[in-house]
C-alpha positions as CSV (number, residue, x, y, z in Angstrom):
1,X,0.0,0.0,0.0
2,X,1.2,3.1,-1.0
3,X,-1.3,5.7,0.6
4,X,-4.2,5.2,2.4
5,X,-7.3,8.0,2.6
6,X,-9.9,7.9,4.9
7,X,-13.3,10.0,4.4
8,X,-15.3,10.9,7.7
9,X,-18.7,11.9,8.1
10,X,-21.8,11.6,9.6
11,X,-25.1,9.4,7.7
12,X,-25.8,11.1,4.9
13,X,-22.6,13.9,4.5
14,X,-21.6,12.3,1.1
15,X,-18.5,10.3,2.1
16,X,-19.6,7.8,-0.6
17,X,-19.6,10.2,-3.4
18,X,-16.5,11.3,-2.8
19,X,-14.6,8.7,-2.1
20,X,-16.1,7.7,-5.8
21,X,-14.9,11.1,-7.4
22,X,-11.1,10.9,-5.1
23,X,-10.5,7.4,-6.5
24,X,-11.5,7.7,-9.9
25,X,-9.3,11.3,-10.3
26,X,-6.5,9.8,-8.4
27,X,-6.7,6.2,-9.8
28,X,-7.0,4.7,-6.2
29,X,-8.5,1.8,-5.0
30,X,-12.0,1.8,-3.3
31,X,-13.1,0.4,-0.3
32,X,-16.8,1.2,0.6
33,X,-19.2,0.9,3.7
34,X,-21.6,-2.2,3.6
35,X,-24.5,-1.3,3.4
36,X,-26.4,-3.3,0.6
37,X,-25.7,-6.6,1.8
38,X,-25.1,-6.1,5.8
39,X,-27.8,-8.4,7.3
40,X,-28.5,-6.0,10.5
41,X,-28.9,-2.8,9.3
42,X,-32.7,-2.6,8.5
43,X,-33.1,-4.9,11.9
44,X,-31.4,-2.5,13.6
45,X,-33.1,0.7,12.9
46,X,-36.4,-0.8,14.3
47,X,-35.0,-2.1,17.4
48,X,-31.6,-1.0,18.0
49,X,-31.8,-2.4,21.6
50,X,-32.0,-5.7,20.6
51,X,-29.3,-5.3,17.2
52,X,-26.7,-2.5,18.7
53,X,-24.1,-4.9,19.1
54,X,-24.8,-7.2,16.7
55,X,-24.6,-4.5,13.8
56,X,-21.4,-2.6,15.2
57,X,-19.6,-6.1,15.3
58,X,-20.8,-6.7,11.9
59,X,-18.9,-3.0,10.9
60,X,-15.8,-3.7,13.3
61,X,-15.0,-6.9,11.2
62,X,-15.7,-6.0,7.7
63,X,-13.8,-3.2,8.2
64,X,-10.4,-4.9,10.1
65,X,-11.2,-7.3,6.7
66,X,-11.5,-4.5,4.8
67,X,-8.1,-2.4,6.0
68,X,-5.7,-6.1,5.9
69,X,-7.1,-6.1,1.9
70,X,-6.1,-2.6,1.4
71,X,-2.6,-2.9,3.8
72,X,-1.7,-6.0,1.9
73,X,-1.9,-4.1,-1.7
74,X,0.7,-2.0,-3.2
75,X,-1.4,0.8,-4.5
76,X,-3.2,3.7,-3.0
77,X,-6.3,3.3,-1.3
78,X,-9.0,5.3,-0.1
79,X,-11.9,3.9,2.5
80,X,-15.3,5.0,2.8
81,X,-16.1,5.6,6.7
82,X,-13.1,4.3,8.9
83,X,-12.8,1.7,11.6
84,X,-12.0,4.5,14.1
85,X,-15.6,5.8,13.3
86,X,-17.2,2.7,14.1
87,X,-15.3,2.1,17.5
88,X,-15.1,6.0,18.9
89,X,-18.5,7.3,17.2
90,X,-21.4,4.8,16.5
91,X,-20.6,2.2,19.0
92,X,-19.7,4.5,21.7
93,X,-22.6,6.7,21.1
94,X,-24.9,3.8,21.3
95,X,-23.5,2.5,24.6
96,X,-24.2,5.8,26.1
97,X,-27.3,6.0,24.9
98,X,-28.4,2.7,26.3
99,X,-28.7,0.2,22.9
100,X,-25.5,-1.3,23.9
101,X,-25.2,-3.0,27.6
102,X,-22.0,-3.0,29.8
103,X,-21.3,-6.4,29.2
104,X,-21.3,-6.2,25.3
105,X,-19.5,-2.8,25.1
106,X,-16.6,-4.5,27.0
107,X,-16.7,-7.4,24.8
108,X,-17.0,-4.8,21.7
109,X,-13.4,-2.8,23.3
110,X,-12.2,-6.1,23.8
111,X,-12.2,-6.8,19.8
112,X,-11.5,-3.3,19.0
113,X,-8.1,-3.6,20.9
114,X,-7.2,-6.6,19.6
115,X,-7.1,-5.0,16.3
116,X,-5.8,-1.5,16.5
117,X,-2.3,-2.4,17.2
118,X,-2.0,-4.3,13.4
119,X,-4.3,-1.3,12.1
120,X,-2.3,1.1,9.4
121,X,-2.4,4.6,10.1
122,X,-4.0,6.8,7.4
123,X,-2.1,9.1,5.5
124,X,-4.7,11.5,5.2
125,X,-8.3,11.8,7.1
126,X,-11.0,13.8,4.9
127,X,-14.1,14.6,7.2
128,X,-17.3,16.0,5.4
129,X,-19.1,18.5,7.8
130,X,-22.6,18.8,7.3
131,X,-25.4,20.3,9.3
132,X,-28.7,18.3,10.5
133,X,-30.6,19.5,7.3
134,X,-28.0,18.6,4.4
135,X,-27.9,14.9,6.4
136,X,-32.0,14.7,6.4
137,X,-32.1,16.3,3.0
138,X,-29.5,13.9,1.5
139,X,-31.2,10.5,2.8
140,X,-34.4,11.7,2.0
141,X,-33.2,12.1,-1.5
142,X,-31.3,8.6,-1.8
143,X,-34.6,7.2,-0.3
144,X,-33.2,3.9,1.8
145,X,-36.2,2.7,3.1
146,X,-34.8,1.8,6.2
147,X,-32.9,4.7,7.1
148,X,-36.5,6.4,6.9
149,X,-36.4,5.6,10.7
150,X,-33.5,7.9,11.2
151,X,-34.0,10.0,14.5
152,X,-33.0,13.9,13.5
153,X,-31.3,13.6,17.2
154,X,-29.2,10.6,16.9
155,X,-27.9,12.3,13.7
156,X,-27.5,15.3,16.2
157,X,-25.7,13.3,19.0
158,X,-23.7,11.8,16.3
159,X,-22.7,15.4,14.6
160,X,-21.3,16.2,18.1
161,X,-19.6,13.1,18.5
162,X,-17.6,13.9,15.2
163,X,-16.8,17.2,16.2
164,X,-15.6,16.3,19.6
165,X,-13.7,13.1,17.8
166,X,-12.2,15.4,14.6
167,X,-11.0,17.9,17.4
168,X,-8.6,14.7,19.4
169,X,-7.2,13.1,15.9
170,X,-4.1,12.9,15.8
171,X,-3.2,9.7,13.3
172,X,-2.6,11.7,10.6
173,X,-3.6,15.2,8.8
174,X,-7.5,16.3,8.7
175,X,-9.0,17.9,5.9
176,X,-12.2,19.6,7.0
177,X,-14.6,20.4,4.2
178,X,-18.1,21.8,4.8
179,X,-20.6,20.2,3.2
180,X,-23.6,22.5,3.5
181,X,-21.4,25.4,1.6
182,X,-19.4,22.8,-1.3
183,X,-21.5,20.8,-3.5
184,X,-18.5,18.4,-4.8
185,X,-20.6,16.9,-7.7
186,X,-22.7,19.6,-9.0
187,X,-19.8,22.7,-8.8
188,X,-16.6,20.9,-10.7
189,X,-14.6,24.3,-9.2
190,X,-15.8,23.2,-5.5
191,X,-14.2,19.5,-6.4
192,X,-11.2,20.7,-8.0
193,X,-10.3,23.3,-5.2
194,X,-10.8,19.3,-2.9
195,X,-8.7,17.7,-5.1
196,X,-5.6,20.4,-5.3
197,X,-5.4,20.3,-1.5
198,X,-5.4,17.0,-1.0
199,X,-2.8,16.6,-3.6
200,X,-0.7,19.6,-1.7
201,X,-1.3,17.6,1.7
202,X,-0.2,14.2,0.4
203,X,3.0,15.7,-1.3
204,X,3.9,17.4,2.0
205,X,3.3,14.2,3.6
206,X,5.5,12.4,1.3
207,X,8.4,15.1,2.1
208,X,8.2,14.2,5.6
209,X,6.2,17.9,6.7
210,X,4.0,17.9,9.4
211,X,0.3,19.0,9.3
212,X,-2.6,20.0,11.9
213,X,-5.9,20.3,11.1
214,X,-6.5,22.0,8.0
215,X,-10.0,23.8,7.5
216,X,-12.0,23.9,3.9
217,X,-14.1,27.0,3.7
């Protein structure tokens, strides 16, 4: 592997979409969320008491299966949604919120642990900020049936959990680009303004410079 990308974001902030575009312009490989074929999603939005763990188990290992695919290839690679997500975000968030008991969220930071330590460190972290309504305006518009369900708070608790999660990252360099004000696939300048930073970010990278967090208007 050669670089590897990750793209953040909450349900519905368009990580898919651009991880499509990123690839295709940069000629990396694409790893994407499961979401057509994962058997608890649909389950879980009606009872996620019952399906908590099981789905965020389901997400831990496709996605360690997922990163040993892209670590074990020699090109570039660029993942939609990352495995930190799933552990410091979604699981966490439901634990706190009750849909995950004590005993499974110790088995779940049981797994988790076992896995970091063999986990690659991204060379780049791209997290798509998006307010409550571009989130409810974009899954009303890809029309998932299931994610019709979707509590406008949990997508709340969940937009603070990135912000609070974004703020502590410190693997690797974070592009933050808001996606209420950039519309990556209908404005080509919006994509191409994306596309020269990360190129600027990756080429520091590969000279050995350091980078914070680095804000996209």
């Amino acid at each position: 592997m050669q670089q590897f990308i990750g793209i953040a974001g909450n349900i519905g902030a368009g990580k898919t979409t651009l991880t499509g575009l990123l690839a295709e312009r940069f000629d990396w490989d694409a790893h994407y969320e499961s979401v057509v074929d994962n058997p608890y999603l649909e389950d879980f939005y009606a009872d996620k008491d019952r399906w908590g763990f099981h789905l965020q188990v389901y997400f831990l290992q496709h996605r360690f299966r997922s990163l040993q695919k892209l670590q074990s290839g020699s090109r570039s690679a660029i993942q939609d949604r990352t495995i930190w997500e799933d552990a410091n975000i979604f699981a966490r968030n439901l634990h706190e919120l009750g849909h995950i008991n004590e005993r499974d969220w110790a088995t779940y930071q049981s797994l988790f642990a076992g896995m970091e330590h063999s986990l690659p460190r991204p060379t780049l972290l791209i997290y798509l900020q998006a307010s409550l309504d571009t989130l409810l305006t974009r899954i009303r518009r890809r029309a998932r049936h299931f994610e019709e369900r979707i509590d406008p708070q949990y997508l709340l608790r969940l937009n603070l959990a990135y912000e609070h999660w974004v703020t502590h990252w410190t693997l690797c360099p974070v592009l933050v680009i808001n996606a209420d004000r950039n519309d990556l696939v209908s404005d080509p300048d919006c994509f191409e303004s994306v596309v020269i930073q990360v190129d600027e970010i990756l080429s520091q990278r590969q000279l050995g410079l350091g980078l914070g967090g680095i804000p996209h208007p």
